[in-house]
C-alpha positions as CSV (number, residue, x, y, z in Angstrom):
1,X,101.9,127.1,97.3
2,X,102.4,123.6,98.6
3,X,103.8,120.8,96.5
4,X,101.2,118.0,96.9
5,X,103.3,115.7,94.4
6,X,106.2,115.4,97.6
7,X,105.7,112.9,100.0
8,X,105.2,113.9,103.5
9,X,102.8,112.5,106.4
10,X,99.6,114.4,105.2
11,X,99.3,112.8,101.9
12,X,101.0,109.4,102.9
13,X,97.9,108.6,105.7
14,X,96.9,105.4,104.7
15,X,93.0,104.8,104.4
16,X,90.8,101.7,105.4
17,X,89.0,99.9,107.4
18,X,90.5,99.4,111.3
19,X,87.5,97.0,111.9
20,X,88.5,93.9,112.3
21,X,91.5,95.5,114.8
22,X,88.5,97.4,117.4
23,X,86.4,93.6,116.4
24,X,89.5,91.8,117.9
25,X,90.4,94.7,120.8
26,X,86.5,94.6,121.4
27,X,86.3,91.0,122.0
28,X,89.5,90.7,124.6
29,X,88.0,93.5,126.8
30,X,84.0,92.1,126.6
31,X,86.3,88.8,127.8
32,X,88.1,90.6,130.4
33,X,86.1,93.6,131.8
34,X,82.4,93.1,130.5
35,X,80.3,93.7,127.6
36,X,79.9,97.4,129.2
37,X,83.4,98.5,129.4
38,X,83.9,96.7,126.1
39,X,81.1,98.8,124.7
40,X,83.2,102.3,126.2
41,X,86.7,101.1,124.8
42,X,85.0,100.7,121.3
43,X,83.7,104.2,121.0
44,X,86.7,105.8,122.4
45,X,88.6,104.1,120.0
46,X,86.2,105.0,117.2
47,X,85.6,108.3,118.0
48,X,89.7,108.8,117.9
49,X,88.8,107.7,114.3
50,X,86.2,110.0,113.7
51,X,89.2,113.0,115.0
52,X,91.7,111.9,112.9
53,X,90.1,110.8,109.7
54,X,91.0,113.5,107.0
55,X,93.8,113.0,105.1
56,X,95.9,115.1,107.7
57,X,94.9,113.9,110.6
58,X,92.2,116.3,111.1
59,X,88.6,115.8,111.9
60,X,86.2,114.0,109.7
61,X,84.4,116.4,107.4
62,X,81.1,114.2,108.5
63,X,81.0,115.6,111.5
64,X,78.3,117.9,112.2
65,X,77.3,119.2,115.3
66,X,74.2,121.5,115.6
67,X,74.6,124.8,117.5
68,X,73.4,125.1,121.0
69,X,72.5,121.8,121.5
70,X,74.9,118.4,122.5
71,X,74.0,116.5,119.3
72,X,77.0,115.2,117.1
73,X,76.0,113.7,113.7
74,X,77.5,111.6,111.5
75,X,76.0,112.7,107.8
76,X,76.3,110.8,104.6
77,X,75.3,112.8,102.0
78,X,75.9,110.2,99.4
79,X,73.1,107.9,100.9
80,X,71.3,111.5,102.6
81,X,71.5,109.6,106.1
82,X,72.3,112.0,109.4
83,X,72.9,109.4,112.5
84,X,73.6,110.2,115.9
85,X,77.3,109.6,116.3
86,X,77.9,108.6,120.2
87,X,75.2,105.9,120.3
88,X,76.7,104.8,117.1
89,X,79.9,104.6,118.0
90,X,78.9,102.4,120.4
91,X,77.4,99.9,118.5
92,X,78.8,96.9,117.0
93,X,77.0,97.2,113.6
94,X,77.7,101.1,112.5
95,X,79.9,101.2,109.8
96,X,82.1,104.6,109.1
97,X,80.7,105.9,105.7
98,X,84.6,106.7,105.3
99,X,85.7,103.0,106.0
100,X,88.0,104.1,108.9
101,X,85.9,101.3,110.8
């Protein structure tokens, strides 16, 4: 059995928001390479997010994908929401039900 009370990378992971970092990293690319490529940095980023978000490292619990089709979803059961998660990603206003971003 494992000793949860240690310390060791799994239980240290620090949770919160990365917004205003991708806000900031959004803004020099848009400057730089265009509101497109901006738009493709920011989900990359965020989907990294969305890979590593449990405690772990692991992948976000959220994340639901339906079989046999190419459809991702983000669901919040709290608020009984399902959104599409790579137009989201993509989008400015989505906010992370688990406050990654």
């Amino acid at each position: 059995m494992t000793d949860l009370s240690r310390k060791t990378p799994c239980n240290q992971r620090p949770a919160g928001s990365n917004r205003e970092v991708l806000a900031a990293m959004y803004a020099g690319l848009a400057a730089r390479e265009g509101d497109q490529k901006a738009r493709q940095g920011l989900m990359r980023h965020r989907l990294h997010h969305c890979l590593a978000a449990s405690t772990c490292g692991r992948l976000c619990p959220r994340l639901v994908k339906d079989p046999g089709t190419a459809g991702v979803w983000c669901v919040d059961l709290t608020a009984g929401t399902k959104t599409l998660l790579y137009p989201a990603l993509e989008s400015l206003a989505f906010e992370c039900p688990e406050k990654r971003f």
